[in-house]
C-alpha distance (Angstrom), angle and dihedral (degrees) to the residues before:
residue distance angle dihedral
X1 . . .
X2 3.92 . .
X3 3.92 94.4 .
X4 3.66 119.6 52.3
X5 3.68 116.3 -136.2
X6 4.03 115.0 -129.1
X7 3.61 132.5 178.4
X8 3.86 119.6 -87.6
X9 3.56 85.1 -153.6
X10 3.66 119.6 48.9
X11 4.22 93.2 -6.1
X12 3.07 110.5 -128.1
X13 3.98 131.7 141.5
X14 3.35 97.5 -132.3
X15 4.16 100.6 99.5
X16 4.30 132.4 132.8
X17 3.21 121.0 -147.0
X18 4.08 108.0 -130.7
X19 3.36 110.8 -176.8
X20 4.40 130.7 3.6
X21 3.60 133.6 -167.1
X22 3.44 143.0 176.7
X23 4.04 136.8 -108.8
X24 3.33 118.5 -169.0
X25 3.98 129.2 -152.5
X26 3.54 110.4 -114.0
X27 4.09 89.9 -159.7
X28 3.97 131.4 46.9
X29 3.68 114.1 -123.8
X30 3.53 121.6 -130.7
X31 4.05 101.2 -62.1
X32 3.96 93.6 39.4
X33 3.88 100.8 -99.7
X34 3.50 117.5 141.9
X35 3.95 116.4 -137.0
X36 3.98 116.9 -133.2
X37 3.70 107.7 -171.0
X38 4.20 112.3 -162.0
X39 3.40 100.0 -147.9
X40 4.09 114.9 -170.9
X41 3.54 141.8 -169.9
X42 3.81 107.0 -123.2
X43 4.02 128.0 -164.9
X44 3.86 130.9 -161.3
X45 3.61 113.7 -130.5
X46 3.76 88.5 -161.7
X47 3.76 98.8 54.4
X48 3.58 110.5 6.7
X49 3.47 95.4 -120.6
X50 3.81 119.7 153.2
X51 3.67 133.1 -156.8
X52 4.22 142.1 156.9
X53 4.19 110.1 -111.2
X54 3.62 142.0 167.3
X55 3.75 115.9 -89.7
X56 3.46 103.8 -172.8
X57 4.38 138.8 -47.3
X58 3.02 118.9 -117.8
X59 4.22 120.9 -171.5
X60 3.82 116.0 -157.6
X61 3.57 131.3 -165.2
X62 4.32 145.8 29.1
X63 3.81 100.0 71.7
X64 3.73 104.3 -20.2
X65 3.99 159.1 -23.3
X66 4.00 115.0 -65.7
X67 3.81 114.6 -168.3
X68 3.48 119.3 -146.4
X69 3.69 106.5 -50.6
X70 3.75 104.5 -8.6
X71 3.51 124.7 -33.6
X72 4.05 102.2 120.8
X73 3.79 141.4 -169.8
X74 3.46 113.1 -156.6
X75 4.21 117.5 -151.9
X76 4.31 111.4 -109.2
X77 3.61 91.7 -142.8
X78 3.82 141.5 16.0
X79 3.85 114.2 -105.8
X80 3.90 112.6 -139.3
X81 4.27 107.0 -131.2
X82 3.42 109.1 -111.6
X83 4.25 111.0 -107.4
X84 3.85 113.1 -139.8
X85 3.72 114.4 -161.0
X86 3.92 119.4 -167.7
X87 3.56 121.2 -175.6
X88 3.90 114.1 -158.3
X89 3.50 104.0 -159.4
X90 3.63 89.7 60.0
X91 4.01 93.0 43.7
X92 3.69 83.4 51.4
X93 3.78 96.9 51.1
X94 3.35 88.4 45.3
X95 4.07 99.4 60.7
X96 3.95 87.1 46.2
X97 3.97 135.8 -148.8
């Protein structure tokens, strides 16, 4: 983790992270990554405070994986989409009269 998490309370370093989920972006952004935010709920061991904060970022998709503000992974090979063909006469055959 590049930041390091500290207590809004009492500030000190010495948090846990109890529980994490994930948001996801609704919208690309300009070069057709989605963002995944990992959110987290963080405690103090010092104080006991509690409070909801950003884990990390994450943005998925074009040619790679770019963590939270520019380390990257690019992809080793292109995957081909996967084509789905329906036919409907044969779905509708299928249900019967």
């Amino acid at each position: 983790m590049s930041k390091q998490l500290s207590c809004p309370r009492c500030g000190s370093t010495d948090v846990v992270v109890e529980k994490t989920w994930q948001l996801v972006s609704p919208l690309p952004d300009s070069a057709g990554r989605i963002t995944i935010t990992v959110m987290g709920m963080v405690k103090c061991n010092r104080c006991g405070h509690r409070w909801r904060a950003t884990i990390s970022k994450l943005k998925v998709g074009g040619s790679g994986v770019e963590i939270e503000g520019g380390k990257r992974f690019e992809e080793k090979e292109e995957r081909k989409p996967k084509e789905i063909v329906l036919d409907v006469d044969e779905i509708l055959r299928e249900e019967g009269p």
